[in-house]
N, CA, C and O atoms as CSV, one atom per row, in Angstrom:
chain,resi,resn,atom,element,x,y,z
A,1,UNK,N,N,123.183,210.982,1.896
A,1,UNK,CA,C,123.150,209.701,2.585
A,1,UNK,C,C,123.085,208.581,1.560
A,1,UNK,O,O,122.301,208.554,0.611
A,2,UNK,N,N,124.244,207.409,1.935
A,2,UNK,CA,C,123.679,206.530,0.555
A,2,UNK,C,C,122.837,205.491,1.091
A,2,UNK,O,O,123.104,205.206,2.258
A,3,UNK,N,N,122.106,204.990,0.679
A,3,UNK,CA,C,120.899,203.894,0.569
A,3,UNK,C,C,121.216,202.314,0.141
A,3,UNK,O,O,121.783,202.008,-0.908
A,4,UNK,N,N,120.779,201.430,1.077
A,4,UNK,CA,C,121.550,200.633,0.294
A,4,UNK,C,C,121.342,199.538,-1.289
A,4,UNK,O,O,121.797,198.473,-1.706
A,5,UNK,N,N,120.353,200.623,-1.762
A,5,UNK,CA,C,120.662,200.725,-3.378
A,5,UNK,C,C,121.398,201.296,-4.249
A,5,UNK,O,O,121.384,200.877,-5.406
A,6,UNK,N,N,122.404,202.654,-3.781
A,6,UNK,CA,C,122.840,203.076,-3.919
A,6,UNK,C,C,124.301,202.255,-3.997
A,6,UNK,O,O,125.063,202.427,-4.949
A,7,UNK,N,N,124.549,201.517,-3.102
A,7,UNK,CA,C,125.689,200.690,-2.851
A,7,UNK,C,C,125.828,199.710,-3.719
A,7,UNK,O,O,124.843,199.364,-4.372
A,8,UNK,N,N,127.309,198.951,-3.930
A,8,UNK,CA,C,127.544,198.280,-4.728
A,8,UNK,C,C,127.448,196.951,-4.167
A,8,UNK,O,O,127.074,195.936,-4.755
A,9,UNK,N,N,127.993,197.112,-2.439
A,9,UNK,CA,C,127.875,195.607,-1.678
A,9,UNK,C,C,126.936,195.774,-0.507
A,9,UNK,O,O,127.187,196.465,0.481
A,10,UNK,N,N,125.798,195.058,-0.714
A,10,UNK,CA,C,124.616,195.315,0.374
A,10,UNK,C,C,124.743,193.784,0.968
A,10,UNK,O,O,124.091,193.698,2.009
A,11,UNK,N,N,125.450,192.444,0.579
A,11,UNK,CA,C,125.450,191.242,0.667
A,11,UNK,C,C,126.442,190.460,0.489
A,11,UNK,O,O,126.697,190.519,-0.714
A,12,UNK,N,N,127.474,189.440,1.228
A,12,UNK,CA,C,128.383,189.149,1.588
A,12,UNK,C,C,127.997,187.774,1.831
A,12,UNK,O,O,126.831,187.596,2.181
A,13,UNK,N,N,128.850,186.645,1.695
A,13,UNK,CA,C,128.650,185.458,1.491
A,13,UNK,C,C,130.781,185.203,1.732
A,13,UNK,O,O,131.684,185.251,0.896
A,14,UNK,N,N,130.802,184.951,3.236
A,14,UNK,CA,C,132.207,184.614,3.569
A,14,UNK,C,C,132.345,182.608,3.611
A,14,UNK,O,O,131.339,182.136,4.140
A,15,UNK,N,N,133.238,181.661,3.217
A,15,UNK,CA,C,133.173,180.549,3.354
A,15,UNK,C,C,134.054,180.394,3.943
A,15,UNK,O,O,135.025,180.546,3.202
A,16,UNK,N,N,134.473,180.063,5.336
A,16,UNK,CA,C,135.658,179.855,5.763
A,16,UNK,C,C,135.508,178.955,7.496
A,16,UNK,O,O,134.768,179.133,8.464
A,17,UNK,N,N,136.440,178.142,7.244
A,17,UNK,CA,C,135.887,176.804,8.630
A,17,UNK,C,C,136.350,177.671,9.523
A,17,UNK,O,O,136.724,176.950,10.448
A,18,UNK,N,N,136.575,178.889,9.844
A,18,UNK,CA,C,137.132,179.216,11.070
A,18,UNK,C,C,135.425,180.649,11.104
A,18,UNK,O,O,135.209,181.670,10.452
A,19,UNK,N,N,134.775,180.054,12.010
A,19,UNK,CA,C,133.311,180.796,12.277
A,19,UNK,C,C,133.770,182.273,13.098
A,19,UNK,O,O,132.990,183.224,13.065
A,20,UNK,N,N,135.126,182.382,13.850
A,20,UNK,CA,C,135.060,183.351,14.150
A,20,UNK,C,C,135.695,184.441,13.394
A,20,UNK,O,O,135.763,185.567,13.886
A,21,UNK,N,N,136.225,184.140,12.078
A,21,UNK,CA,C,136.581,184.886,10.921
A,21,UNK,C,C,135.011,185.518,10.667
A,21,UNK,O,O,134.668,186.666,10.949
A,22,UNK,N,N,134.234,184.561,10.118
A,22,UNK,CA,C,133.293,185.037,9.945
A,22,UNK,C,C,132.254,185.558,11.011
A,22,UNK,O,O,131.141,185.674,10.498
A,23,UNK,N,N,132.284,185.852,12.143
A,23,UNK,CA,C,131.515,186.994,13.217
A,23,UNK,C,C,132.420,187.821,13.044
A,23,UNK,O,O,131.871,188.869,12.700
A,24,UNK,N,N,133.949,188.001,13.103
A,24,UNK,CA,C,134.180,189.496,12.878
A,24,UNK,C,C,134.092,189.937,11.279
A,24,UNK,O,O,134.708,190.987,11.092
A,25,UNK,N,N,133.708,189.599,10.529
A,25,UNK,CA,C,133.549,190.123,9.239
A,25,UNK,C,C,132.277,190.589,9.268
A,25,UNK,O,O,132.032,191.614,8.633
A,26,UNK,N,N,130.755,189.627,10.345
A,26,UNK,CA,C,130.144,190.625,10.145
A,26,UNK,C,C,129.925,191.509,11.410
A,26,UNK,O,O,128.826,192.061,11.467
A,27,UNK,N,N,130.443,191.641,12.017
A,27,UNK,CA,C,130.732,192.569,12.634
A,27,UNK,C,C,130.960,193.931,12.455
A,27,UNK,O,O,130.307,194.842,12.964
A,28,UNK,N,N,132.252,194.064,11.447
A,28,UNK,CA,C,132.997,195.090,10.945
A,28,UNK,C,C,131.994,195.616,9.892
A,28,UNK,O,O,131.664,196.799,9.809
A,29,UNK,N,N,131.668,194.902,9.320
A,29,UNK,CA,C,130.726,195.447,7.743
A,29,UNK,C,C,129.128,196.073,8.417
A,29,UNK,O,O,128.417,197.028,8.102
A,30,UNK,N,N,129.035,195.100,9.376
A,30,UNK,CA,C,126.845,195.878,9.946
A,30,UNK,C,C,127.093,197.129,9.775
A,30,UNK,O,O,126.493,197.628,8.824
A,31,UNK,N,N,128.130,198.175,10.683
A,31,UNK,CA,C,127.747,199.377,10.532
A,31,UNK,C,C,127.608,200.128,9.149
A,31,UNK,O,O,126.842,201.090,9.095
A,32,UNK,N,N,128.256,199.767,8.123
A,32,UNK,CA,C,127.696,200.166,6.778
A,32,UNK,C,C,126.280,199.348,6.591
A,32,UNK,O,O,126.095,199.266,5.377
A,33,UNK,N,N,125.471,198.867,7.130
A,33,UNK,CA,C,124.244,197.882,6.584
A,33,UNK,C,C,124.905,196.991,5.546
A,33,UNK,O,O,124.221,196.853,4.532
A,34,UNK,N,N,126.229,196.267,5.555
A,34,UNK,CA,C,126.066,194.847,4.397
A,34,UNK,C,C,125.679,194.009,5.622
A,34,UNK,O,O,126.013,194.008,6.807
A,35,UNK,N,N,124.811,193.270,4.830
A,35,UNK,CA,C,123.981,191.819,5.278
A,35,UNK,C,C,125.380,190.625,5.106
A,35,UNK,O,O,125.630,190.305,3.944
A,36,UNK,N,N,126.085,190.117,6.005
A,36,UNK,CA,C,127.452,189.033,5.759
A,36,UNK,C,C,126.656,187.597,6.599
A,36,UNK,O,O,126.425,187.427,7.796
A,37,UNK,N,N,126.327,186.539,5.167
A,37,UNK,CA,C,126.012,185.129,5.669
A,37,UNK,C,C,127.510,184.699,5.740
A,37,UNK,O,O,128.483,185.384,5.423
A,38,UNK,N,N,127.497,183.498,6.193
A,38,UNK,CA,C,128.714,182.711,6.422
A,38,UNK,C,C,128.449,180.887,6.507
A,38,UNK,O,O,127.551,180.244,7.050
A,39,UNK,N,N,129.747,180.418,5.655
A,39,UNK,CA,C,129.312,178.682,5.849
A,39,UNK,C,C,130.610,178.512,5.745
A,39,UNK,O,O,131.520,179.072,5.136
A,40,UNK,N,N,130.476,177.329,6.703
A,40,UNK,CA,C,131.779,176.782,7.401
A,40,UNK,C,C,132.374,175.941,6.387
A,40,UNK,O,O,133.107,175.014,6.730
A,41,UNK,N,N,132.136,176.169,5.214
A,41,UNK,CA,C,132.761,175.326,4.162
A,41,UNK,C,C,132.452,174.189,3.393
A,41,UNK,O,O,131.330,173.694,3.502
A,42,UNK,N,N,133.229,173.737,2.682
A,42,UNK,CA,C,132.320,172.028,2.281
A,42,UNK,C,C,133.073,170.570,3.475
A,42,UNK,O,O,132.674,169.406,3.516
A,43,UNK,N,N,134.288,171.236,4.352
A,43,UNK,CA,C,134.958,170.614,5.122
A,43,UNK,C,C,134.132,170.073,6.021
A,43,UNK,O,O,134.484,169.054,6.617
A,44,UNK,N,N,132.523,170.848,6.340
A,44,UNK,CA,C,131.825,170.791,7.593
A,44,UNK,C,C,130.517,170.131,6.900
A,44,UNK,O,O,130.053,169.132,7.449
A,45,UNK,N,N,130.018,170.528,5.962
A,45,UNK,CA,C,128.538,170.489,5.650
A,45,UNK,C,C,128.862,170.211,4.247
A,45,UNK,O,O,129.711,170.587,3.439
A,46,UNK,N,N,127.759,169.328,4.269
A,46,UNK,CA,C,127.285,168.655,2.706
A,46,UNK,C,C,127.573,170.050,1.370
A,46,UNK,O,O,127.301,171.250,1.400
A,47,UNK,N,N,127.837,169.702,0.944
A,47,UNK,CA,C,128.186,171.415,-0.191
A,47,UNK,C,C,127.590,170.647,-1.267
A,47,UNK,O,O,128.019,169.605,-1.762
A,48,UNK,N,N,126.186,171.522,-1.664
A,48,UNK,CA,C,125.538,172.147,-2.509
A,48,UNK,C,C,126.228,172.429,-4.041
A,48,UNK,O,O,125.736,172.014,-5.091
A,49,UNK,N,N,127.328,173.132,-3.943
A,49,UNK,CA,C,127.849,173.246,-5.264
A,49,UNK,C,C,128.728,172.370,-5.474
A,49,UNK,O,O,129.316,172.692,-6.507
A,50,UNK,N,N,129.079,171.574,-5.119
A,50,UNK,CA,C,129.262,170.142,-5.709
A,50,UNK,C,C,127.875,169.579,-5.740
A,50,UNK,O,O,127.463,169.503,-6.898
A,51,UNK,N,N,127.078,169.187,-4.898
A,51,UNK,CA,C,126.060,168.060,-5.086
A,51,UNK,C,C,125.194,168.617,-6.274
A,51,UNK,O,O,124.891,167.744,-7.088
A,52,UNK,N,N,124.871,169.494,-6.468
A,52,UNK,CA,C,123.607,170.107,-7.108
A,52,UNK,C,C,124.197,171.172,-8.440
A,52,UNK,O,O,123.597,171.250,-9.512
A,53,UNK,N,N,125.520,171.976,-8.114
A,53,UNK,CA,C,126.054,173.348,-9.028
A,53,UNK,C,C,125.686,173.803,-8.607
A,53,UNK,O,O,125.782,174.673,-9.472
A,54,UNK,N,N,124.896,174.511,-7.497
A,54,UNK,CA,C,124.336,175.267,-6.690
A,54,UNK,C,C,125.012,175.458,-5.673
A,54,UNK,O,O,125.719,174.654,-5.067
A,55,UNK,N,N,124.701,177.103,-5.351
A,55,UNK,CA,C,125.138,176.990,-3.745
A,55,UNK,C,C,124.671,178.461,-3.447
A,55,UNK,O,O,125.189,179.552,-3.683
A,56,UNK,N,N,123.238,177.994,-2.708
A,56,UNK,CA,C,121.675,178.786,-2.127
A,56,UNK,C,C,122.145,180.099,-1.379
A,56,UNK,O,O,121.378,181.050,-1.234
A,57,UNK,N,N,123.997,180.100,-0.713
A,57,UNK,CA,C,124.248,180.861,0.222
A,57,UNK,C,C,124.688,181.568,-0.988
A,57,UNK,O,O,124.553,182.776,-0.795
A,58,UNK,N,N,125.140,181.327,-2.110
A,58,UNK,CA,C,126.024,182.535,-2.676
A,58,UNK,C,C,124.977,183.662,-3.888
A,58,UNK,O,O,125.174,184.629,-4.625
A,59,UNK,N,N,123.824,182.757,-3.466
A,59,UNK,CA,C,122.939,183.239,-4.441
A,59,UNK,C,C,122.379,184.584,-3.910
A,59,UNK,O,O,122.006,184.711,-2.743
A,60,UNK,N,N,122.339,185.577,-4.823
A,60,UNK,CA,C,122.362,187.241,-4.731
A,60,UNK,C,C,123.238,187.783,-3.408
A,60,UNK,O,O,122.869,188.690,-2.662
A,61,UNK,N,N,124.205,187.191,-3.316
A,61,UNK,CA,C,125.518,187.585,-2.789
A,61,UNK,C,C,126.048,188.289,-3.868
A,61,UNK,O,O,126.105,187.850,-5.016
A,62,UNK,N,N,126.648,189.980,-3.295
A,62,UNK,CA,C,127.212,191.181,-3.737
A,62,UNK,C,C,128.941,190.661,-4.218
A,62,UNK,O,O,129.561,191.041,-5.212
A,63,UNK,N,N,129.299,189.909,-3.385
A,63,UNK,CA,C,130.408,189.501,-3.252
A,63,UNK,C,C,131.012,188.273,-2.100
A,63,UNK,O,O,130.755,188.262,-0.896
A,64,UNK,N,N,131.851,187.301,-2.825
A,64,UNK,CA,C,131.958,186.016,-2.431
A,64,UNK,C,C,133.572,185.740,-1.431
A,64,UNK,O,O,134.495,185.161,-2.005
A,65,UNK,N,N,133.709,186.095,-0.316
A,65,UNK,CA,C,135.121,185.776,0.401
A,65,UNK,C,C,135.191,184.089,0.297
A,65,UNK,O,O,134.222,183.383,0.578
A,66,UNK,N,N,136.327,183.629,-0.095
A,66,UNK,CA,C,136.769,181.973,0.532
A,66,UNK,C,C,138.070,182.476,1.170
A,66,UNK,O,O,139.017,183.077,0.665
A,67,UNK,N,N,137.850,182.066,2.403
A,67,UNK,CA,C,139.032,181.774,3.638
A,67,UNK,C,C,139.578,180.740,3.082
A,67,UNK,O,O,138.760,180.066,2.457
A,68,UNK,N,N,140.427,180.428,3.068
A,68,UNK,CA,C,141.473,179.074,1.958
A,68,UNK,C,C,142.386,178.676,3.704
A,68,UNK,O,O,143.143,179.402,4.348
A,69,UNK,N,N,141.888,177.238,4.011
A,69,UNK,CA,C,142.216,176.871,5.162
A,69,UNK,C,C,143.808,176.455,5.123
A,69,UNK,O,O,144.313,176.089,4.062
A,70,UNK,N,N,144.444,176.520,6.140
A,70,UNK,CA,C,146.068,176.689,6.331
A,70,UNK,C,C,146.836,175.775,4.940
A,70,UNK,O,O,147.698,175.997,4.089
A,71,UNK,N,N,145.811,174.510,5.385
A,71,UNK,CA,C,146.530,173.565,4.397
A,71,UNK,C,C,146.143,174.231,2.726
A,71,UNK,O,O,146.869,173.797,1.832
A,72,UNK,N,N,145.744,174.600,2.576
A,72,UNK,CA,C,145.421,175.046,1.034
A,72,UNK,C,C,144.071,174.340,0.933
A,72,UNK,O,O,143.114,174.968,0.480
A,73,UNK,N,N,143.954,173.241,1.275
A,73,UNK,CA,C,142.213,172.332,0.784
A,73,UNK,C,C,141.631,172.450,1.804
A,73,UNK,O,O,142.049,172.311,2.954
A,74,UNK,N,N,140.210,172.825,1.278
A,74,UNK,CA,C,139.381,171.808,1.952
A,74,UNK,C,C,139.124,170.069,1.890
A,74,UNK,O,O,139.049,169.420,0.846
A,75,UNK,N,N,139.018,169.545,3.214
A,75,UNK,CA,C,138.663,168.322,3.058
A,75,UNK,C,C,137.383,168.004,3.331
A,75,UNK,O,O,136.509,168.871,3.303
A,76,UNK,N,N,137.071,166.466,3.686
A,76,UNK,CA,C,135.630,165.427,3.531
A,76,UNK,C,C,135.407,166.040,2.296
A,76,UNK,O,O,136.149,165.919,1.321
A,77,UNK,N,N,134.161,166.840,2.352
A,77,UNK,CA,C,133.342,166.500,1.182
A,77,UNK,C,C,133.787,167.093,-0.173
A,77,UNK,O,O,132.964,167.314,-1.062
A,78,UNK,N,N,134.814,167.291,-0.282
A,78,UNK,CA,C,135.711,167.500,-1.450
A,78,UNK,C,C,137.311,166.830,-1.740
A,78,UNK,O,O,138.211,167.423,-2.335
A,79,UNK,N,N,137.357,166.076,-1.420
A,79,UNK,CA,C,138.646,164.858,-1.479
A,79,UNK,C,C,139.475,165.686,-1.284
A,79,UNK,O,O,140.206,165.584,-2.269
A,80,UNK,N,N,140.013,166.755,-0.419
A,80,UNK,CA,C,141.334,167.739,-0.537
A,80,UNK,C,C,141.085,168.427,-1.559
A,80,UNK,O,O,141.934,168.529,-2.445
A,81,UNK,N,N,139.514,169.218,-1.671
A,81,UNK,CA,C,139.547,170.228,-3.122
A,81,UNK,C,C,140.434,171.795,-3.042
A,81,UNK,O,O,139.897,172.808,-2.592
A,82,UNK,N,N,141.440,171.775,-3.407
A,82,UNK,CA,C,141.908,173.269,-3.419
A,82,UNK,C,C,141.080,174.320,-3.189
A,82,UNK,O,O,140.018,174.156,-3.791
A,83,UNK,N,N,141.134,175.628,-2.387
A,83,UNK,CA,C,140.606,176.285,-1.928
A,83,UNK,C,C,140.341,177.134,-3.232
A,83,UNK,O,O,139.207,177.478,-3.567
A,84,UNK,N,N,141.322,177.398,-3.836
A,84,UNK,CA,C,141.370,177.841,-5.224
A,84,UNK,C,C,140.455,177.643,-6.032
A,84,UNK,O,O,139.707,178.533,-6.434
A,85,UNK,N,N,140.380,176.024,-6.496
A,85,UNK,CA,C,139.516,175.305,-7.118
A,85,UNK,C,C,137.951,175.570,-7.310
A,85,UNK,O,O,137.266,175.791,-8.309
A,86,UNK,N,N,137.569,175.421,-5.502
A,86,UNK,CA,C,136.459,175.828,-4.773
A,86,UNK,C,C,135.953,176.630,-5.086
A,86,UNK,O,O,134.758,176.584,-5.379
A,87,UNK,N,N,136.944,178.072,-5.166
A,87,UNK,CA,C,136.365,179.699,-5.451
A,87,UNK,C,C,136.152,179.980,-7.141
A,87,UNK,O,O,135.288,180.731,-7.593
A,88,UNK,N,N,137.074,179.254,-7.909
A,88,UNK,CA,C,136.823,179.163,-9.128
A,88,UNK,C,C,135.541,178.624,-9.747
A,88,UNK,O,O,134.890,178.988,-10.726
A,89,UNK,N,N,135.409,177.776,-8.986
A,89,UNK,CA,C,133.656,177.106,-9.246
A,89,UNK,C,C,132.526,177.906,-8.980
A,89,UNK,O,O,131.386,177.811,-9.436
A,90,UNK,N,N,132.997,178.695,-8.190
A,90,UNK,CA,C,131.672,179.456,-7.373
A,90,UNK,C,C,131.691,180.549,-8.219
A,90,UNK,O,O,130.684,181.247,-8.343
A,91,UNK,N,N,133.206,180.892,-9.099
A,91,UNK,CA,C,133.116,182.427,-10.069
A,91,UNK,C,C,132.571,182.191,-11.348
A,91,UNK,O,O,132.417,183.047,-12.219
A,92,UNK,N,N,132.240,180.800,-11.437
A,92,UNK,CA,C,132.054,180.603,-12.952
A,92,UNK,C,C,130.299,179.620,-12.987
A,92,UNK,O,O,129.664,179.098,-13.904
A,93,UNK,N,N,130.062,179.762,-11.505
A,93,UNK,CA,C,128.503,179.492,-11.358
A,93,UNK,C,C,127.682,180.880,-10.890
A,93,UNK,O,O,126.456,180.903,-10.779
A,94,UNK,N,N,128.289,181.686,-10.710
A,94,UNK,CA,C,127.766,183.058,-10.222
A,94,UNK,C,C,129.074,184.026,-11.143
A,94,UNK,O,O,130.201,184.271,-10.714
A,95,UNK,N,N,128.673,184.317,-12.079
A,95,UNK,CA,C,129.345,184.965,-13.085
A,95,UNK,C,C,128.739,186.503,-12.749
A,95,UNK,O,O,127.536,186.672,-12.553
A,96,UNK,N,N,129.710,187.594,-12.708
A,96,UNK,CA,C,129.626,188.967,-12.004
A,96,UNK,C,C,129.923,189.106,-10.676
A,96,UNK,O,O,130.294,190.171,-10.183
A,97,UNK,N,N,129.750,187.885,-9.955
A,97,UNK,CA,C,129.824,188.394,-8.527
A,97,UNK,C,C,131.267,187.834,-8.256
A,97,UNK,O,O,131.632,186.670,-8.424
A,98,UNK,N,N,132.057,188.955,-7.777
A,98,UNK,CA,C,132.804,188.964,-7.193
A,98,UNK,C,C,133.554,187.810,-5.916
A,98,UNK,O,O,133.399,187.602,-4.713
A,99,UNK,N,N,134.231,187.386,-6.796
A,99,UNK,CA,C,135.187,186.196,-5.824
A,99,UNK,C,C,136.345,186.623,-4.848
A,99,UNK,O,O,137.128,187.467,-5.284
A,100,UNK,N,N,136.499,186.244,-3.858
A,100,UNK,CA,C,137.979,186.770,-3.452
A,100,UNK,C,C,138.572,185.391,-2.242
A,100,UNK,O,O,138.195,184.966,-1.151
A,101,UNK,N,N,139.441,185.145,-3.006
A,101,UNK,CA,C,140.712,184.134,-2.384
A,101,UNK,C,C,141.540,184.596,-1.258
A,101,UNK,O,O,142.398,185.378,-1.668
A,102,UNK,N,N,141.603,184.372,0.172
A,102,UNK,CA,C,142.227,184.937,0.964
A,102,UNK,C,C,143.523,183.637,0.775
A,102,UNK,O,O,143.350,182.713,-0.020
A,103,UNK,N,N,144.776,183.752,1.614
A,103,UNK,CA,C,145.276,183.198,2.078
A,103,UNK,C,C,146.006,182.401,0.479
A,103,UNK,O,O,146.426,181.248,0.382
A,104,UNK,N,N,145.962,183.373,-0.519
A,104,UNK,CA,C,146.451,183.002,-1.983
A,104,UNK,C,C,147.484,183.903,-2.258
A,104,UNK,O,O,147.537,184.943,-1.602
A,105,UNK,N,N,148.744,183.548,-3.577
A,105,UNK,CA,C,149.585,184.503,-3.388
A,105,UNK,C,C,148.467,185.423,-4.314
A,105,UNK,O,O,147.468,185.054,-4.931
A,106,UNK,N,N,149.058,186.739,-4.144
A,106,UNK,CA,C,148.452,187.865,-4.888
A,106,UNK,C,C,148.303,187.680,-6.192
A,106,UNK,O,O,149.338,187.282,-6.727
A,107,UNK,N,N,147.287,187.840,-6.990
A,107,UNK,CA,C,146.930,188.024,-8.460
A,107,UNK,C,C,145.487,187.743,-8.499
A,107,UNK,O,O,144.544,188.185,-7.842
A,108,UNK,N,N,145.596,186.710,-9.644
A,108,UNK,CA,C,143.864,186.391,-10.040
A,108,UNK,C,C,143.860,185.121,-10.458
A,108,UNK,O,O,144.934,184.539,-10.615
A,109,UNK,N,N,142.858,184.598,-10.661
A,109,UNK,CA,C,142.718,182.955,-11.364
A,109,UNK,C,C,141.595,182.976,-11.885
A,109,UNK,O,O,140.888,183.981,-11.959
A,110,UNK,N,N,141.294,181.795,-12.329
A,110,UNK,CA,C,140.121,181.803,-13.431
A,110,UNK,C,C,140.519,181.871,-14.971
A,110,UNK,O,O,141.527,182.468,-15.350
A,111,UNK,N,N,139.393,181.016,-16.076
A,111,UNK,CA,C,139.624,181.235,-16.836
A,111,UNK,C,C,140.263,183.183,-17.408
A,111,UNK,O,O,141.074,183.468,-18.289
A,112,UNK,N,N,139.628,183.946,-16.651
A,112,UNK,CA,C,139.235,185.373,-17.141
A,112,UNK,C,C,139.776,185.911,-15.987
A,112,UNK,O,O,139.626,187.128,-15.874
A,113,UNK,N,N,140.458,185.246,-14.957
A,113,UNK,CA,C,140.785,186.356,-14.136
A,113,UNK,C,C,139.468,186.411,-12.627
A,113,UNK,O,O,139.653,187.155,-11.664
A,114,UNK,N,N,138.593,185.753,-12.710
A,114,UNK,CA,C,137.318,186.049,-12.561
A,114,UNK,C,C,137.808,185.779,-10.299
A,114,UNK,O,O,137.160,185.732,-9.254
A,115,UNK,N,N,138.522,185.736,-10.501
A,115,UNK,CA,C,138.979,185.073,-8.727
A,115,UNK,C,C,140.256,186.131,-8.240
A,115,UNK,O,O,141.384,186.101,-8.732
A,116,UNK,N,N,139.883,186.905,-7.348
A,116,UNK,CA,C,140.804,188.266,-7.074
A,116,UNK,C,C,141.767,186.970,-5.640
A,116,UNK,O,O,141.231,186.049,-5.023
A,117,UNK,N,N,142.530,187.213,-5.597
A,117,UNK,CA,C,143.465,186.666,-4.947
A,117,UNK,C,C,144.723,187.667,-4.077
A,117,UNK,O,O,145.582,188.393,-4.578
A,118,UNK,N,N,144.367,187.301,-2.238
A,118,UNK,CA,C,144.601,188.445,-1.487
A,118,UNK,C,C,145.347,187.649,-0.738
A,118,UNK,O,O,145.175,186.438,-0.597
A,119,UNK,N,N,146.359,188.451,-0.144
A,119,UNK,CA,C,147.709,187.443,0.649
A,119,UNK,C,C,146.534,187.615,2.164
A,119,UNK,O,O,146.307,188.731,1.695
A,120,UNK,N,N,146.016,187.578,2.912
A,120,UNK,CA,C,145.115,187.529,3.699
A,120,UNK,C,C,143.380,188.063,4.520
A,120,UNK,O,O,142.565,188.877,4.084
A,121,UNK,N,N,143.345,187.568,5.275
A,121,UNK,CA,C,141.920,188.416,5.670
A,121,UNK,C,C,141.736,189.680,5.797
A,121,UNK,O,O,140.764,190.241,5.290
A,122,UNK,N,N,142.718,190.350,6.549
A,122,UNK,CA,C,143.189,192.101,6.230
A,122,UNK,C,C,142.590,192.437,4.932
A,122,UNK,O,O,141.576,193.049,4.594
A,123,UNK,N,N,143.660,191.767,4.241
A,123,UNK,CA,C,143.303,192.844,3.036
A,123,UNK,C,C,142.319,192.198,2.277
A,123,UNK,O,O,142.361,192.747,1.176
A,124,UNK,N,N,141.109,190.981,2.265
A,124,UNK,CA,C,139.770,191.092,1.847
A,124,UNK,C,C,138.887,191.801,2.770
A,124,UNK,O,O,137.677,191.766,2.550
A,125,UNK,N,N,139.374,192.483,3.844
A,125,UNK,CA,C,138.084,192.745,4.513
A,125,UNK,C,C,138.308,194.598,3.641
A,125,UNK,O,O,137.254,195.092,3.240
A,126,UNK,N,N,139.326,195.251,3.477
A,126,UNK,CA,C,140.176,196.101,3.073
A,126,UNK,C,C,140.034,196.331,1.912
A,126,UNK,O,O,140.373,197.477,1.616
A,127,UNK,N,N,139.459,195.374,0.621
A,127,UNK,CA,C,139.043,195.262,-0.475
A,127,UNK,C,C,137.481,195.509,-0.299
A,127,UNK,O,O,136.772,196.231,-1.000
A,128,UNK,N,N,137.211,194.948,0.504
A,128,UNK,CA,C,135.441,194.953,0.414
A,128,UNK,C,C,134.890,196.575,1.165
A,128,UNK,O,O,133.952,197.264,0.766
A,129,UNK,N,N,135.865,196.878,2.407
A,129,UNK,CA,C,135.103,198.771,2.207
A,129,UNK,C,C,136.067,199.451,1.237
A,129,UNK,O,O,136.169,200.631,1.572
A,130,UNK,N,N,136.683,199.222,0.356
A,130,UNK,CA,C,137.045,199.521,-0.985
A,130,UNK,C,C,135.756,200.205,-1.690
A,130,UNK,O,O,135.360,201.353,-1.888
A,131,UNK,N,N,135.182,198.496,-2.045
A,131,UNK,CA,C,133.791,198.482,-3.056
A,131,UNK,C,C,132.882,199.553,-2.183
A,131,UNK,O,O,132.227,200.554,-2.476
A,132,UNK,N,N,133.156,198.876,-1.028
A,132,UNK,CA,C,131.384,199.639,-0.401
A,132,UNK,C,C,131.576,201.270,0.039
A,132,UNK,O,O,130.533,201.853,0.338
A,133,UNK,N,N,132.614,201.902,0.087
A,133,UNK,CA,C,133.019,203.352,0.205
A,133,UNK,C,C,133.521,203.907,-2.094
A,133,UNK,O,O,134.067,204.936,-2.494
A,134,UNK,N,N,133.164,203.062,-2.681
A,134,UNK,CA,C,133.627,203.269,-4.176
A,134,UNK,C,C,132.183,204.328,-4.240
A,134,UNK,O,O,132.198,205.556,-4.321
A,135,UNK,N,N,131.183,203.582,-4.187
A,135,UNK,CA,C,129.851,204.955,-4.430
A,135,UNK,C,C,129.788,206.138,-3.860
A,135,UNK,O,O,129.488,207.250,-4.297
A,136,UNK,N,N,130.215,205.625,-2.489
A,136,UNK,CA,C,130.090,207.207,-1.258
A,136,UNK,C,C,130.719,207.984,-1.891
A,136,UNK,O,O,130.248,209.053,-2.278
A,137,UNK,N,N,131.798,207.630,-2.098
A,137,UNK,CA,C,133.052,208.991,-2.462
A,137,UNK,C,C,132.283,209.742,-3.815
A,137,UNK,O,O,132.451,210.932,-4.084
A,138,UNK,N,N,131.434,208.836,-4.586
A,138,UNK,CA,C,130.687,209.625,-6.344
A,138,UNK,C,C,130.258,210.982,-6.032
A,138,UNK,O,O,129.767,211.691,-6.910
């Protein structure tokens, strides 16, 4: 039986203005026990990692989803900040934890690569019991 110390993703931190992305993400993930917070973006709510470099939701998050809204930016509280942009900030203020760009063409970004980049929600939700079935199978 694995434990969820045993696991690599016990904690999930999805950002995406569409809230019912994020109930079925955690939806799908409870029955493995990952814990999935969710924030509607910096489009909705004051954002922390701009105001401060912080951002309280991503902190000891296993791994970081950004939903990248149709238009490519978020707007208000980021002047049209690229969704890209956004996730790059968050990979290089939480260094190890795992970034992932939905709604990007396929590859990586970041100085280092540090931002996994997935042509949609499918395949981050598809990436993430990846990680969290990577121990089971040991």
């Amino acid at each position: 039986m694995t434990t969820s110390a045993d696991k690599l993703v016990n904690d999930v931190l999805v950002v995406s203005e569409d809230p019912g992305f994020i109930v079925r993400t955690q939806e799908s993930l409870r029955p493995d026990g990952v814990e999935v917070r969710g924030c509607l973006g910096p489009a909705n709510n004051p954002c922390s990692l701009r105001l401060e470099g912080v951002c309280p939701l991503a902190e000891g998050a296993d791994v970081v989803i950004v939903d990248s809204p149709r238009s490519g930016s978020f707007l208000y509280e980021w002047a049209s900040m690229p969704a890209g942009d956004y996730a790059e900030r968050l990979a290089r203020t939480y260094p190890g934890v795992p970034v992932i760009l939905c709604g990007a063409p396929e590859g990586s970004s970041g100085a280092v690569g540090e931002v996994t980049h997935v042509a949609n929600r499918a395949a981050a939700i598809d990436f993430l019991f990846a990680l969290i079935g990577a121990v089971a199978a040991v």
